[in-house]
C-alpha positions as CSV (number, residue, x, y, z in Angstrom):
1,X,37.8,159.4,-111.6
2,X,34.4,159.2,-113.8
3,X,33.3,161.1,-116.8
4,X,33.6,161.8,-120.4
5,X,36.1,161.2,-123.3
6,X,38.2,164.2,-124.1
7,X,37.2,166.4,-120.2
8,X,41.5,166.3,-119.7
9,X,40.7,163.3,-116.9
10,X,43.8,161.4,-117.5
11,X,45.6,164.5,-118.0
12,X,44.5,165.4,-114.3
13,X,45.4,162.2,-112.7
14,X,48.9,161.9,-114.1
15,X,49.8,165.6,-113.5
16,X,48.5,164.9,-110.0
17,X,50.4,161.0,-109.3
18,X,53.0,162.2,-111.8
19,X,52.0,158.8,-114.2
20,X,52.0,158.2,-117.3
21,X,49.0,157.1,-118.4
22,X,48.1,157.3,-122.1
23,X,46.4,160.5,-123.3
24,X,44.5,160.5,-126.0
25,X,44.5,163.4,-129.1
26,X,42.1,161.8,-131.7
27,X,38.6,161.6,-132.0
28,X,38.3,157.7,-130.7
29,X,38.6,158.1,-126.6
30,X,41.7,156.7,-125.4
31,X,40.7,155.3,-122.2
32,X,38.8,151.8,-123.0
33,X,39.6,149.9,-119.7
34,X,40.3,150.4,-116.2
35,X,43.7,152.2,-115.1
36,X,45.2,152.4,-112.0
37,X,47.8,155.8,-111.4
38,X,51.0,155.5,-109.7
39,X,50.3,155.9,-105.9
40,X,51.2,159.6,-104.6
41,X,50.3,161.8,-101.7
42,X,48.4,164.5,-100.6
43,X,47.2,166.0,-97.0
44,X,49.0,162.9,-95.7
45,X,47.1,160.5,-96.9
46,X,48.3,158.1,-99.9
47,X,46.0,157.7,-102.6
48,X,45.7,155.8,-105.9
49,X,43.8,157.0,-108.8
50,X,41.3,154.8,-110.5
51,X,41.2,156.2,-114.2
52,X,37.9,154.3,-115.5
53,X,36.7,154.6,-119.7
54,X,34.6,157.8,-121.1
55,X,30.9,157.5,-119.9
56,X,29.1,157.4,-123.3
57,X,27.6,154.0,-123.2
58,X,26.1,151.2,-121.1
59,X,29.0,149.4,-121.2
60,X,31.6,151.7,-119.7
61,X,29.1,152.3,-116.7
62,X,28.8,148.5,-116.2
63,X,32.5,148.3,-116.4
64,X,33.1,150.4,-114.0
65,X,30.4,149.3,-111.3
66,X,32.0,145.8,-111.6
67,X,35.5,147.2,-110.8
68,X,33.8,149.5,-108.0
69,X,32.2,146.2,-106.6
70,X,35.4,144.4,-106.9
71,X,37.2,147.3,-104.8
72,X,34.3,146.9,-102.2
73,X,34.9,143.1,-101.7
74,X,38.7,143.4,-101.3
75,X,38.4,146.3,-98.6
76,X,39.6,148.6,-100.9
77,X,38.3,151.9,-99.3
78,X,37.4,155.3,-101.9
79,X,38.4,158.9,-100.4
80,X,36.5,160.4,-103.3
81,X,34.9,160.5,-106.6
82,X,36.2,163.2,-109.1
83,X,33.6,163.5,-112.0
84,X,34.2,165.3,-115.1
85,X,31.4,166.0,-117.0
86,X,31.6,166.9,-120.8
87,X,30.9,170.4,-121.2
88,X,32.8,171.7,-124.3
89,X,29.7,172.2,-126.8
90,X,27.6,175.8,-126.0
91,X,25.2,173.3,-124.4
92,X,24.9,170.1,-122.4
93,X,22.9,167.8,-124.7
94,X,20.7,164.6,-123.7
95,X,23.4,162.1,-123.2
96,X,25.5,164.9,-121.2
97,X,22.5,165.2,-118.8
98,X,21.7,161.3,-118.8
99,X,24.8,160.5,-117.7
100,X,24.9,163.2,-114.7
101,X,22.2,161.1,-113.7
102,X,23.3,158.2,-113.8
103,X,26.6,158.9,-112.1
104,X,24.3,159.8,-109.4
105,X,22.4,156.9,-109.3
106,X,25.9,155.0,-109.2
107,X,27.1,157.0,-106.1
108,X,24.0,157.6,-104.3
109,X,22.6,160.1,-101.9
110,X,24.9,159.4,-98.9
111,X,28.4,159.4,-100.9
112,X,28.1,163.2,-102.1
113,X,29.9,164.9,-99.9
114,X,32.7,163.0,-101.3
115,X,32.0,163.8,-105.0
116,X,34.2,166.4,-106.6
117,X,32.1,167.6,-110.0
118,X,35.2,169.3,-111.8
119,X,34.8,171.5,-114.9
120,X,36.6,172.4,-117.4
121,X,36.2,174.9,-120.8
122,X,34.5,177.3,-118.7
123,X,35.6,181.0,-120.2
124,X,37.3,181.7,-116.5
125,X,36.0,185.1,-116.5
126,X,32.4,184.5,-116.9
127,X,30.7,182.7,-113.8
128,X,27.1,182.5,-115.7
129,X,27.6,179.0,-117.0
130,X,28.7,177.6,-113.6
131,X,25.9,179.4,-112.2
132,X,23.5,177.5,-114.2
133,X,25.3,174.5,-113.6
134,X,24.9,174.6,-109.5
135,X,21.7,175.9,-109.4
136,X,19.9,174.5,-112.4
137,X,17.7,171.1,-111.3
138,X,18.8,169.4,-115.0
139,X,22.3,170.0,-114.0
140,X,23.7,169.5,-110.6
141,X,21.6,171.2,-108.1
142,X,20.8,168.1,-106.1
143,X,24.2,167.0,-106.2
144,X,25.2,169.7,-104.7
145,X,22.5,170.0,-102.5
146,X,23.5,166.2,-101.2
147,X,27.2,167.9,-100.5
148,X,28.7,167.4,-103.8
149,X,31.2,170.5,-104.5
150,X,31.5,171.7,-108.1
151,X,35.3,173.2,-109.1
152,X,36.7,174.5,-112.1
153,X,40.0,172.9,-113.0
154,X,42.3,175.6,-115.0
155,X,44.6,172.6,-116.6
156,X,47.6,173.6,-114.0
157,X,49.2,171.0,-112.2
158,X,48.4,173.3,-108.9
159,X,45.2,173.5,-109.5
160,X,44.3,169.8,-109.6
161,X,46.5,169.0,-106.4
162,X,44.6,171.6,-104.8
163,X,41.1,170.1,-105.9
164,X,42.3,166.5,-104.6
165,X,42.8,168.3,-101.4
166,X,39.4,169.1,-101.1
167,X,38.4,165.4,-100.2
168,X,39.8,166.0,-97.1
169,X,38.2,169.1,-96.4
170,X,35.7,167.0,-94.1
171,X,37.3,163.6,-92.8
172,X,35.2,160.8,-92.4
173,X,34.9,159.4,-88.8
174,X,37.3,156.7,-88.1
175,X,36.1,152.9,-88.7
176,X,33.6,154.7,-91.4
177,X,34.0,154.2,-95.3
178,X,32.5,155.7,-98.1
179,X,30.5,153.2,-99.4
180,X,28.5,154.1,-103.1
181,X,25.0,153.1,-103.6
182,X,26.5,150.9,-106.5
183,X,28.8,149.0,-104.5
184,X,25.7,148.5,-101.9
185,X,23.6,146.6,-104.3
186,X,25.8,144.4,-106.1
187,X,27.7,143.3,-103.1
188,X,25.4,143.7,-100.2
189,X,22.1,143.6,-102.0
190,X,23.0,140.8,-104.3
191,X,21.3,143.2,-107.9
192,X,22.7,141.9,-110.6
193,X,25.0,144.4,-112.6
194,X,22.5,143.9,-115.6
195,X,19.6,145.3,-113.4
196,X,21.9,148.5,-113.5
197,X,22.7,148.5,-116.9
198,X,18.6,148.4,-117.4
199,X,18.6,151.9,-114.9
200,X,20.6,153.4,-117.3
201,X,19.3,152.2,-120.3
202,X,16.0,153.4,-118.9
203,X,18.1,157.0,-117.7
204,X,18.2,157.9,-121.5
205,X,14.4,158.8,-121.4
């Protein structure tokens, strides 16, 4: 689970796993390092939340590639990325949009149709903002376009089991993983995790 401080991502995961991760009320983000949910599950198949820090430096990114590279070497295998993007101001300013691309960078092309984009503080009777937000090139319109599925979470507990259940909508054929682009190049490739953190650096312009 990727995105920013204060989108309700730990909320989700322990209303999902029934955990008890910490949730933060203050301004100062209360996820700062990795965190692992209790393991539940869903469509018959057991799963295990990876609750990773808020997205709004290079630091939390290269945190969380090193974990996602870590997960790759021990055969760990991902049934999905859920990414909440911060959209609680009127609009999504420059650090919002960098880091939609750079969470795209870090999952690459052929990992989308396993990407869950999930919203939140959308006024649920108005569908012009997550109009704008599919079909807008800034936003996620190539995501999407790659298989990505954008779903508004409504902060039930029903809700977020049933957007879980969406990773399963399309099953993966059997022997094949979901590999991201990021796990790729540091583990395959041999790129050095500061090459990345250059990407993003560079994503801010």
């Amino acid at each position: 689970v990727i995105g920013a401080s204060g989108t309700g991502k730990t909320t989700f995961i322990n209303a999902v796993s029934d955990s008890h991760l910490p949730v933060g009320y203050s301004l100062e983000p209360c996820t700062t390092t990795i965190q692992l949910s209790s393991p539940f599950e869903i469509c018959g198949h057991k799963l295990q939340f990876v609750d990773t820090p808020g997205d709004e430096d290079t630091g939390t990114w290269e945190t969380t590639s090193e974990f996602l590279a870590k997960m790759y070497k021990g055969g760990s295998t991902i049934a999905g990325i859920l990414y909440f993007p911060n959209l609680s101001g009127p609009r999504v300013g420059g650090i919002g949009r960098r880091n939609m691309r750079v969470f795209r960078e870090l999952c690459g092309e052929a990992a989308m149709t396993k990407v869950l984009i999930v919203v939140t503080g959308i006024d649920p009777s108005s569908t012009v903002r997550e109009v704008e937000l599919r079909e807008n090139p800034k936003f996620f319109y190539a995501a999407i376009q790659d298989g990505a599925r954008l779903l508004r979470y409504d902060g039930t507990t029903e809700c977020a089991k049933g957007i879980v259940a969406h990773l399963f909508e399309f099953e993966v054929a059997e022997g094949e993983k979901v590999v991201l682009k990021i796990q790729e190049e540091l583990v395959n490739d041999g790129i050095k995790l500061s090459i990345f953190g250059l990407v993003v650096m560079l994503s801010t312009f």
